[in-house]
Backbone as a ProteinNet text record, in pm:
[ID]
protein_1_A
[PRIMARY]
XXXXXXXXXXXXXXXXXXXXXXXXXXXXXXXXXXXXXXXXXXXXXXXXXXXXXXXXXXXXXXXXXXXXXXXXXXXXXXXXXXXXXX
[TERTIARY]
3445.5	3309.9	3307.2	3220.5	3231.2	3099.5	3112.6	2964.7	2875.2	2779	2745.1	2766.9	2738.6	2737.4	2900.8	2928.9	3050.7	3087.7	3239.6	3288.3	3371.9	3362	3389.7	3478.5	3585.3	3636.4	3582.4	3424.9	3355.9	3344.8	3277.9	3209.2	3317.2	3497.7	3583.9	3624.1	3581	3623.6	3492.5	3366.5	3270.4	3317.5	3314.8	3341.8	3478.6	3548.1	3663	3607.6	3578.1	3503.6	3380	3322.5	3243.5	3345.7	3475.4	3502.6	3629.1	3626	3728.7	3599.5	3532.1	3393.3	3390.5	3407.7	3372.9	3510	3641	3755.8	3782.3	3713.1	3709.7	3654.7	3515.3	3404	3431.8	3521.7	3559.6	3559.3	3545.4	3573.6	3679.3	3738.9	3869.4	3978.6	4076	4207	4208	4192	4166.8	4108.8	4004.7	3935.8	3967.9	3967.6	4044.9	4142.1	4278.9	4349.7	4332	4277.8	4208.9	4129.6	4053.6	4016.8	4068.1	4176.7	4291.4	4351.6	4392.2	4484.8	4444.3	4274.1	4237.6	4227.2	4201.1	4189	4321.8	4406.9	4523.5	4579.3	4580.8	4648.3	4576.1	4451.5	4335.9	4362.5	4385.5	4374.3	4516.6	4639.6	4735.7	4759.7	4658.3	4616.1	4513.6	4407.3	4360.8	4418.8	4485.1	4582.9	4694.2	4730.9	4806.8	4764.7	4623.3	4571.7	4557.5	4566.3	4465.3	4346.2	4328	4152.6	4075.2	3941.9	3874.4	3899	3891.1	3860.6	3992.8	4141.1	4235.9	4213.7	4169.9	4198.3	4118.5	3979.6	3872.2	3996.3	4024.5	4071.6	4186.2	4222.2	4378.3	4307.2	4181.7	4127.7	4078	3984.4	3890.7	4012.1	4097.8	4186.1	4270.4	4291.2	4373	4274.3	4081.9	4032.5	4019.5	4019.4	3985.5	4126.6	4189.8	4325.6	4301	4275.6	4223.4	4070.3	4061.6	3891.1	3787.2	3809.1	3708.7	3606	3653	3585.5	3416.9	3372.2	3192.7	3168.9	3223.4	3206.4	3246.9	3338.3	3370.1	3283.3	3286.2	3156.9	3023.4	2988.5	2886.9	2900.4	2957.4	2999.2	3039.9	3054.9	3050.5	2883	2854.6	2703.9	2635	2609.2	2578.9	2573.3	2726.7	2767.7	2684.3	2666.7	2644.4	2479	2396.7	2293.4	2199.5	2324.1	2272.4	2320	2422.1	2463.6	2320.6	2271.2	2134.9	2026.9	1993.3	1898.6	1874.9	2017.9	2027.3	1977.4
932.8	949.8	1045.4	1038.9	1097.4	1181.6	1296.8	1332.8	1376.6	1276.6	1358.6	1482.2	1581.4	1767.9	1731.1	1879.3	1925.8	1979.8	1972.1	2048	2162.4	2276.6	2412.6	2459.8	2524.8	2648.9	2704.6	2733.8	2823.7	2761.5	2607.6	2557.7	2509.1	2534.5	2494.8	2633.4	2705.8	2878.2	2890	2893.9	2909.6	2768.5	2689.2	2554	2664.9	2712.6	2749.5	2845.1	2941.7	3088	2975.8	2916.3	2854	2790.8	2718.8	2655.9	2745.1	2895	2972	3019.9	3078.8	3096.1	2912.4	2861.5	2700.8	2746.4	2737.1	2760.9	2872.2	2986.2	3111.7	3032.6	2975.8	2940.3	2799.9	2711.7	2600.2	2652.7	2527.7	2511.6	2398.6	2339	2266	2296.9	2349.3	2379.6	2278.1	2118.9	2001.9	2024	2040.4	2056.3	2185.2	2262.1	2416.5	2392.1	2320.4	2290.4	2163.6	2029	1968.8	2021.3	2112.5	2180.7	2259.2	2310.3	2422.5	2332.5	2244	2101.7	2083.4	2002.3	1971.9	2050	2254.9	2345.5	2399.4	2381.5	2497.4	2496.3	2407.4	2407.1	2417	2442.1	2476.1	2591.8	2721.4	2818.7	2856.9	2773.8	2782.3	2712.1	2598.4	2469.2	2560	2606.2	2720.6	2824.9	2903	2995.1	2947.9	2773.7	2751.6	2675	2683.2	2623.5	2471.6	2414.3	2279.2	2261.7	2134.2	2127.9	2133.9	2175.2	2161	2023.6	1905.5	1791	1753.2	1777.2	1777.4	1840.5	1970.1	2026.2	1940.8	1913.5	1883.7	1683.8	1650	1500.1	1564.8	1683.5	1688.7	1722.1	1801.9	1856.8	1665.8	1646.8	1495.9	1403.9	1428.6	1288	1311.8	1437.9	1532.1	1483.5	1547.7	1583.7	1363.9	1317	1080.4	1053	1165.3	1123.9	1148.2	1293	1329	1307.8	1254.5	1150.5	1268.8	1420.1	1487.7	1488.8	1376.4	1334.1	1354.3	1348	1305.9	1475.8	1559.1	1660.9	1770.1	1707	1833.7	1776.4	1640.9	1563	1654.1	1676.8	1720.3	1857	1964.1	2068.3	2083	2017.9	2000.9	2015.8	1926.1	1925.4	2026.4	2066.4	2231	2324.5	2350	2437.8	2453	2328.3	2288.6	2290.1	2251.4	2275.1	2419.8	2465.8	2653.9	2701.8	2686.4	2760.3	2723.2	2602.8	2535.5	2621	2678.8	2719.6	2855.5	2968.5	3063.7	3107.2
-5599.4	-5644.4	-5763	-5859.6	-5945.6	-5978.4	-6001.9	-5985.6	-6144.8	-6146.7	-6351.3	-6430	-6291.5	-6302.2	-6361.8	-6482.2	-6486.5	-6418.5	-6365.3	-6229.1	-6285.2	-6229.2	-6287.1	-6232.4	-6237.5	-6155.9	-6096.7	-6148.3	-6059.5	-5958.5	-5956.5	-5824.3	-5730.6	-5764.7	-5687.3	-5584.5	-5683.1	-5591.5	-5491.9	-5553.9	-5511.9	-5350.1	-5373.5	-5256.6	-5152.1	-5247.5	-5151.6	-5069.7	-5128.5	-5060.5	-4920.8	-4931.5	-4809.5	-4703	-4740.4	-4691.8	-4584.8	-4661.9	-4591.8	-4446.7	-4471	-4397.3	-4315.8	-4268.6	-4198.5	-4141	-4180.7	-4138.7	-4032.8	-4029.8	-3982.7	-3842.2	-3865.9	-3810	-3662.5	-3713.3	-3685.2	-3551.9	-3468.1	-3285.8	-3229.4	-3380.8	-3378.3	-3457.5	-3417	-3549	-3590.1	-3559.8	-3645.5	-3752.4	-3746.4	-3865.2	-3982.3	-3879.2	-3975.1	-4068.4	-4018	-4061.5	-4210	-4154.2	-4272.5	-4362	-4348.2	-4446.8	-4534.3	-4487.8	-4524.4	-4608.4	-4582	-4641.7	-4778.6	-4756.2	-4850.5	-4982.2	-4970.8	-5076.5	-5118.6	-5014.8	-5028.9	-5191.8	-5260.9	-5385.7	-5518.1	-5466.2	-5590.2	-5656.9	-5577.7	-5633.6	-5759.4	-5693.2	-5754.9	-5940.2	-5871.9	-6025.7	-6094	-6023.9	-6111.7	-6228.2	-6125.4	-6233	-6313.9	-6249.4	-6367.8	-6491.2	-6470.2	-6634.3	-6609.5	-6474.1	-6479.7	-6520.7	-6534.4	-6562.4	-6428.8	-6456.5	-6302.3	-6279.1	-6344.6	-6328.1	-6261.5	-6279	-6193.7	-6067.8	-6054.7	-5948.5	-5847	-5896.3	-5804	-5733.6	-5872.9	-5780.3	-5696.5	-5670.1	-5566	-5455.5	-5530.7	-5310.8	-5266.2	-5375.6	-5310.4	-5252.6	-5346.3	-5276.5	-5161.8	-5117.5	-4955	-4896.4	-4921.3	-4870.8	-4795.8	-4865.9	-4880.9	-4769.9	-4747	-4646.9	-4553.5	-4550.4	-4379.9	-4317.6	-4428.4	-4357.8	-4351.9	-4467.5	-4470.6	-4611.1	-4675.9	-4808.6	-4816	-4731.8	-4712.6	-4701.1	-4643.7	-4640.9	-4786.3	-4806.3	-4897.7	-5063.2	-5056.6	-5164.4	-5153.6	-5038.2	-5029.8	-5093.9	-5021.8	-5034.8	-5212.3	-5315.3	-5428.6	-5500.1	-5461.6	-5451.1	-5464.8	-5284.2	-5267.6	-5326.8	-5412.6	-5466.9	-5616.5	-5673.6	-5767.9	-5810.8	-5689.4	-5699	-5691.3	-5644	-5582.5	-5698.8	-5787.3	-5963.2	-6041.8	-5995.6	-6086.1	-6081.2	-5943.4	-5911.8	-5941.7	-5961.6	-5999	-6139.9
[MASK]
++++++++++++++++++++++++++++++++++++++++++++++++++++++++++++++++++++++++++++++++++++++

């Protein structure tokens, strides 16, 4: 899915920082863990000078494996609409 908004570093850190908070939060290491999955390599593509637009397809496409895609789409969103509103 592709979303019109430009996707930022910010709104991938900003997504990470919520998604460490859900992880903390979780009542399944299933899910903890898929979630963990899907971000773990953002922060690293970050500092090494990827584009957001890479980083964002490595979480979406972890995230399209472990069947947490609808969630973390959203969670893009979210992020995105709350930078708007600020």
């Amino acid at each position: 899915m592709i979303d019109p908004k430009p996707i930022t570093n910010e709104n991938i850190l900003m997504a990470l920082g919520i998604v460490l908070v859900e992880i903390r939060a979780a009542d399944e290491i299933s899910t903890a863990r898929m979630l963990a999955d899907a971000f773990h390599n953002a922060p690293a593509m970050i500092a090494s000078g990827a584009s957001p637009q890479d980083t964002w397809a490595s979480v979406l496409g972890t995230a399209r494996r472990l069947d947490v895609e609808r969630y973390v789409v959203w969670l893009l969103s979210h992020v995105q609409a709350r930078q708007i509103s600020n």
